[in-house]
Biopython code that builds the backbone (N, CA, C, O; Angstrom):
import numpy as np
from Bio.PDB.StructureBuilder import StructureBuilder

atoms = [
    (1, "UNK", "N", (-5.291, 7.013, 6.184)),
    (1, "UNK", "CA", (-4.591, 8.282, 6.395)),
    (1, "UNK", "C", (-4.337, 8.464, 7.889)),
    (1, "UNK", "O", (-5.225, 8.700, 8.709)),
    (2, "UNK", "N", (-2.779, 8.305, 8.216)),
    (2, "UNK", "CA", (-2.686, 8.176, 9.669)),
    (2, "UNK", "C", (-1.916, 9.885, 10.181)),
    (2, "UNK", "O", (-1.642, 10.718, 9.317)),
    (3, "UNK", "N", (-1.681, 10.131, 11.608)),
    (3, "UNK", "CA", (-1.765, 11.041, 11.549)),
    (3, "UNK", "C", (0.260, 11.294, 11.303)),
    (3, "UNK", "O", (0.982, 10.409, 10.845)),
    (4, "UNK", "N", (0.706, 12.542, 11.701)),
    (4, "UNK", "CA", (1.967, 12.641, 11.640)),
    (4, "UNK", "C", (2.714, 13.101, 12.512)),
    (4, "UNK", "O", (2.223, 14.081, 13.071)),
    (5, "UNK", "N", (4.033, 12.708, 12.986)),
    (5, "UNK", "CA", (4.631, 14.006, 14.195)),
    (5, "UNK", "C", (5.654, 13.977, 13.837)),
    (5, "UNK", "O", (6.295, 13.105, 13.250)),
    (6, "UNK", "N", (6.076, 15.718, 14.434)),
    (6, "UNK", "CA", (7.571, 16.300, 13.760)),
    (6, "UNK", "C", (8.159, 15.828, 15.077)),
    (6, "UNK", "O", (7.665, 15.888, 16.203)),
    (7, "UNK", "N", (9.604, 15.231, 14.582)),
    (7, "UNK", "CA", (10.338, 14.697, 15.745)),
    (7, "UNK", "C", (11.103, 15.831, 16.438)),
    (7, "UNK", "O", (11.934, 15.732, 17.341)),
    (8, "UNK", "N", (10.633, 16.961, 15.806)),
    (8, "UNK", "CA", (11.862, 18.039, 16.490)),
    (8, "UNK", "C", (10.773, 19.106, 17.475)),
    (8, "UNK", "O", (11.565, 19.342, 18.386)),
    (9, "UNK", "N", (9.864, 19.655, 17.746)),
    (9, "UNK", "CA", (8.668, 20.171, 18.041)),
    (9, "UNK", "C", (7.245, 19.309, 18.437)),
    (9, "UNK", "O", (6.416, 19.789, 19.210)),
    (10, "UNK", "N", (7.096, 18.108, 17.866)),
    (10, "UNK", "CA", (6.230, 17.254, 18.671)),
    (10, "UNK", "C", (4.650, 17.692, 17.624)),
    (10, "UNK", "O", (3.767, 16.852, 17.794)),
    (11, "UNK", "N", (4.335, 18.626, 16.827)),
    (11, "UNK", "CA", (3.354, 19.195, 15.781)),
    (11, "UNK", "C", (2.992, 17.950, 15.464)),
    (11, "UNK", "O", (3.939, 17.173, 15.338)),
    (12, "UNK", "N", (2.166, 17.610, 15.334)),
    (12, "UNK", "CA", (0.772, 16.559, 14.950)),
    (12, "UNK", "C", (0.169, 17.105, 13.392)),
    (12, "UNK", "O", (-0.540, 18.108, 13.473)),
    (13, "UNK", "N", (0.370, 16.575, 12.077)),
    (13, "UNK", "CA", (-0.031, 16.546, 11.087)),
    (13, "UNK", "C", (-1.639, 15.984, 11.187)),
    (13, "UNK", "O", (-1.814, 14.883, 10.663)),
    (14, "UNK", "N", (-2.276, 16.330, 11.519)),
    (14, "UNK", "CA", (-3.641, 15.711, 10.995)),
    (14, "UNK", "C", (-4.444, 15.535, 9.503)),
    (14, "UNK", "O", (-4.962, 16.583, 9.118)),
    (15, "UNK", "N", (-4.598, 14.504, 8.721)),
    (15, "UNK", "CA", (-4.908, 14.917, 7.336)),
    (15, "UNK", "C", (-6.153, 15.374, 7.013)),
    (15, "UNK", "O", (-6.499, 15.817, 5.918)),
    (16, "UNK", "N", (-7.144, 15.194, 8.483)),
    (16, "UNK", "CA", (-8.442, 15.668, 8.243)),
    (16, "UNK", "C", (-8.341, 16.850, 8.757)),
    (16, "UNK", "O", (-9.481, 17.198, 9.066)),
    (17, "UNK", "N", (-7.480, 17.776, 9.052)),
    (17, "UNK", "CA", (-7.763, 18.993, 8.865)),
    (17, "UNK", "C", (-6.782, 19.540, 7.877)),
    (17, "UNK", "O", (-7.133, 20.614, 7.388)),
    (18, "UNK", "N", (-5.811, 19.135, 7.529)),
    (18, "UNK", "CA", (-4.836, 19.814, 6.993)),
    (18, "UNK", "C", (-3.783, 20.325, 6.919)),
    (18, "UNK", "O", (-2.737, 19.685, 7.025)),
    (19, "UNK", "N", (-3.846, 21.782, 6.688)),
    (19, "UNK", "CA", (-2.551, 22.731, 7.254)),
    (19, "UNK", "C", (-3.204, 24.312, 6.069)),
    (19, "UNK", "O", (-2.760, 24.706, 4.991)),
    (20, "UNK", "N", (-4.334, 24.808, 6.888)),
    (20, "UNK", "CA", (-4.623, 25.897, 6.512)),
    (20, "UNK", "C", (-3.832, 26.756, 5.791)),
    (20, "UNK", "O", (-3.996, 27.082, 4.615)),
    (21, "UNK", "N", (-2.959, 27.111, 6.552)),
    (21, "UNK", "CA", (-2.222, 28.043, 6.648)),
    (21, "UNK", "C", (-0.979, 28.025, 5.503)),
    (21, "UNK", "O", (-0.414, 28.992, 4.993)),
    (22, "UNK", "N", (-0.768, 26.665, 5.293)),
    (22, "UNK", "CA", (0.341, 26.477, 3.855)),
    (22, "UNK", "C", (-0.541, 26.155, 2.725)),
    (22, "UNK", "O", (0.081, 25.998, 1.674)),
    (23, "UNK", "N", (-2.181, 25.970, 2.620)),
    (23, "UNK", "CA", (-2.551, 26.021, 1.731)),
    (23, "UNK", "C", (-2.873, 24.093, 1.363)),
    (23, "UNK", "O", (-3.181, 23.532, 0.311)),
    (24, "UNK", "N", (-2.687, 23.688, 2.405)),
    (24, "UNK", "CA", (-2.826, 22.150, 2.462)),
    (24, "UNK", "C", (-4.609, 21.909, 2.492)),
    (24, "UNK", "O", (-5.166, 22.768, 3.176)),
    (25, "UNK", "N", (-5.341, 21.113, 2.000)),
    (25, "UNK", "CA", (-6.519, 21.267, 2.087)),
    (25, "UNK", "C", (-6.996, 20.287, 3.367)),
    (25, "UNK", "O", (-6.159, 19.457, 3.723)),
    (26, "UNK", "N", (-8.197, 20.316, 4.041)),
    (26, "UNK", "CA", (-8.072, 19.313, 4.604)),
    (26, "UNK", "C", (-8.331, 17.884, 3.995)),
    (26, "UNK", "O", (-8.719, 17.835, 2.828)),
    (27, "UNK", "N", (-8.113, 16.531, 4.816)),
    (27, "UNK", "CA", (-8.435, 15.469, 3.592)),
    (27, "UNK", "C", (-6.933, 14.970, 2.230)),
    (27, "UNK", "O", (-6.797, 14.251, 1.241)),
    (28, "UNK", "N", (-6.120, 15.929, 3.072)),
    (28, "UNK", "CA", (-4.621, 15.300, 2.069)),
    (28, "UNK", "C", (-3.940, 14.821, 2.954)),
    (28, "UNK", "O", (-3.855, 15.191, 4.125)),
    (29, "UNK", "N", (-3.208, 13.623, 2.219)),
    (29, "UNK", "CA", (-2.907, 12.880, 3.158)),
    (29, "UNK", "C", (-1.461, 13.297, 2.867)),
    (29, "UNK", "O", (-0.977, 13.834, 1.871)),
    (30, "UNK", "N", (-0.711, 12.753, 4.434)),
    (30, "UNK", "CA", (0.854, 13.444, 4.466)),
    (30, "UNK", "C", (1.744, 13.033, 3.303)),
    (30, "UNK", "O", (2.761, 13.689, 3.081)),
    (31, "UNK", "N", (1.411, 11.946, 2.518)),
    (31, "UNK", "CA", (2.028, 11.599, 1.192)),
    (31, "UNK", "C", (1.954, 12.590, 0.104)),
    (31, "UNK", "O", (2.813, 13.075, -0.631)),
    (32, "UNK", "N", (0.828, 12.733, 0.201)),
    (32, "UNK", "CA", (0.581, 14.202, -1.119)),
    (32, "UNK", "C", (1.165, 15.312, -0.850)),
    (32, "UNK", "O", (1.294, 16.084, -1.800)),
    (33, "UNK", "N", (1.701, 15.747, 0.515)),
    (33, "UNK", "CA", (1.811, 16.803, 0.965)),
    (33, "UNK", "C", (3.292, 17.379, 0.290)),
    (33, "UNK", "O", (4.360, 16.941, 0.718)),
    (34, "UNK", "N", (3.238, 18.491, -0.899)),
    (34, "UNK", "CA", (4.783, 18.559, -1.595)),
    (34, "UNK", "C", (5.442, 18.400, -0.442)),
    (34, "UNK", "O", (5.211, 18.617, 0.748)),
    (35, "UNK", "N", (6.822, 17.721, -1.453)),
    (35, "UNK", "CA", (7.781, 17.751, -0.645)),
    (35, "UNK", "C", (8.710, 19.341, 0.121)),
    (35, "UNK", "O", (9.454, 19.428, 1.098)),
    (36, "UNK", "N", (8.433, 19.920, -0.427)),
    (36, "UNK", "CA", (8.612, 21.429, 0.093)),
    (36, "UNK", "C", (8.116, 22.158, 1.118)),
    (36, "UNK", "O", (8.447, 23.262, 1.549)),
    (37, "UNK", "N", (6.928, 21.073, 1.588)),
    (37, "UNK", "CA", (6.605, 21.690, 2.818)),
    (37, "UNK", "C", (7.165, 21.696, 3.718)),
    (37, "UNK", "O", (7.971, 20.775, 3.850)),
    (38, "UNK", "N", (7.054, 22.719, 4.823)),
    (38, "UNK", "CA", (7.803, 22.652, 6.421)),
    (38, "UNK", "C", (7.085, 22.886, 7.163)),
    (38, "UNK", "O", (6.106, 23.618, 7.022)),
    (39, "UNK", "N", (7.355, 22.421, 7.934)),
    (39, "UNK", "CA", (6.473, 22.193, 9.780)),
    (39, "UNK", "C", (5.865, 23.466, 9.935)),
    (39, "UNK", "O", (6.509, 24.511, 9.832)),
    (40, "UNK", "N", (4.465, 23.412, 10.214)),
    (40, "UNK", "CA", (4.416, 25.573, 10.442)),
    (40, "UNK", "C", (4.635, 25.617, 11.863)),
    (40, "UNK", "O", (3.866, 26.380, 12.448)),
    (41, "UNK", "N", (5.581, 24.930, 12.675)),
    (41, "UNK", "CA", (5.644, 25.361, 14.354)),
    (41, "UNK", "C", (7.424, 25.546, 14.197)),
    (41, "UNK", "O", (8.119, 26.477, 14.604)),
    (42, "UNK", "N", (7.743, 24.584, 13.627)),
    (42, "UNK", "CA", (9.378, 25.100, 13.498)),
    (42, "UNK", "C", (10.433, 25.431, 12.403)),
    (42, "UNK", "O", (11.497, 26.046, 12.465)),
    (43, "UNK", "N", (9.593, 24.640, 11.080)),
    (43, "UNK", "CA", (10.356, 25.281, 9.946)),
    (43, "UNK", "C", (10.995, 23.684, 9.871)),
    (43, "UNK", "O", (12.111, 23.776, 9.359)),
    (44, "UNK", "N", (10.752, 22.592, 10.124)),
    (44, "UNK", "CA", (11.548, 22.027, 9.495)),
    (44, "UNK", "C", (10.931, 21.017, 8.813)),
    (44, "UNK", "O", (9.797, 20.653, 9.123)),
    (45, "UNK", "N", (11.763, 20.355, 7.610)),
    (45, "UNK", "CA", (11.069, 19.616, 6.789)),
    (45, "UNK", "C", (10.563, 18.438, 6.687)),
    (45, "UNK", "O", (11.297, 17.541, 7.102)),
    (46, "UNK", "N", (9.363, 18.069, 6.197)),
    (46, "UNK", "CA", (8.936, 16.869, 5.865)),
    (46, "UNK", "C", (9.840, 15.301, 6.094)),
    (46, "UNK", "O", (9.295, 14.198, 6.155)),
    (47, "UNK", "N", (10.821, 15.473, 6.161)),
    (47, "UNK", "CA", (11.330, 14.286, 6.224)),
    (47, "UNK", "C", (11.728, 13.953, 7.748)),
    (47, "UNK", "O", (12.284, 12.899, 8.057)),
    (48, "UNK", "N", (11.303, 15.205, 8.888)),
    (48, "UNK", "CA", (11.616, 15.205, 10.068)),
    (48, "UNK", "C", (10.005, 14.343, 10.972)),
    (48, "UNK", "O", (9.842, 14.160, 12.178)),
    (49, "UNK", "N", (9.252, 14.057, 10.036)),
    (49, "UNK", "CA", (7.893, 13.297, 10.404)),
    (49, "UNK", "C", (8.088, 12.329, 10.532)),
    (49, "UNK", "O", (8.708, 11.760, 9.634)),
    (50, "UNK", "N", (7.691, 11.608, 11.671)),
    (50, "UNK", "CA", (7.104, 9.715, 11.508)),
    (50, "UNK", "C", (5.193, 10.130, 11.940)),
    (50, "UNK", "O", (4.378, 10.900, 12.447)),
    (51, "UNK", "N", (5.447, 8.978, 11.285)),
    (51, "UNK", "CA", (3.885, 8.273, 11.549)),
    (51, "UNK", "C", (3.366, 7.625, 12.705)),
    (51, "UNK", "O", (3.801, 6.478, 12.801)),
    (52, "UNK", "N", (2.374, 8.054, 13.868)),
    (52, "UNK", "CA", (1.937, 8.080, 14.746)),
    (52, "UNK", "C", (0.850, 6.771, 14.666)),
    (52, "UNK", "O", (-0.245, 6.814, 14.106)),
    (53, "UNK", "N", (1.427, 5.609, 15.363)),
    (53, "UNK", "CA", (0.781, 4.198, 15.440)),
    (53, "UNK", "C", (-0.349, 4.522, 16.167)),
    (53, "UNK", "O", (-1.168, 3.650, 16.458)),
]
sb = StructureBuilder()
sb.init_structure("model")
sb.init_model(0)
sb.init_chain("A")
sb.init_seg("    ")
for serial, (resi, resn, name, xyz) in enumerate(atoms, 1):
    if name == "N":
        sb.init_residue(resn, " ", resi, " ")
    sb.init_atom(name, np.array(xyz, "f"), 0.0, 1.0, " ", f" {name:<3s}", serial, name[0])
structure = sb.get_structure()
């Protein structure tokens, strides 16, 4: 489980903590994460992430 960044805002997905705040638990990894989610710093969606080597 690697971590994630929004290419538009720079937000760091971490899967060991989560995403409190949308109800993400910690421990899910950005694959599980519905596709409906959005960035909680700018609103934009999931498909605006890469994966942080």
């Amino acid at each position: 489980m690697g971590k994630w960044e929004c290419t538009i805002c720079n937000y760091i997905y971490d899967p060991e903590k989560g995403d409190p705040d949308s109800k993400i638990a910690p421990g899910t990894a950005f694959e599980d994460i519905p596709n409906d989610w959005v960035c909680p710093i700018c609103g934009d969606d999931k498909s605006m992430f890469e994966k942080v080597e």
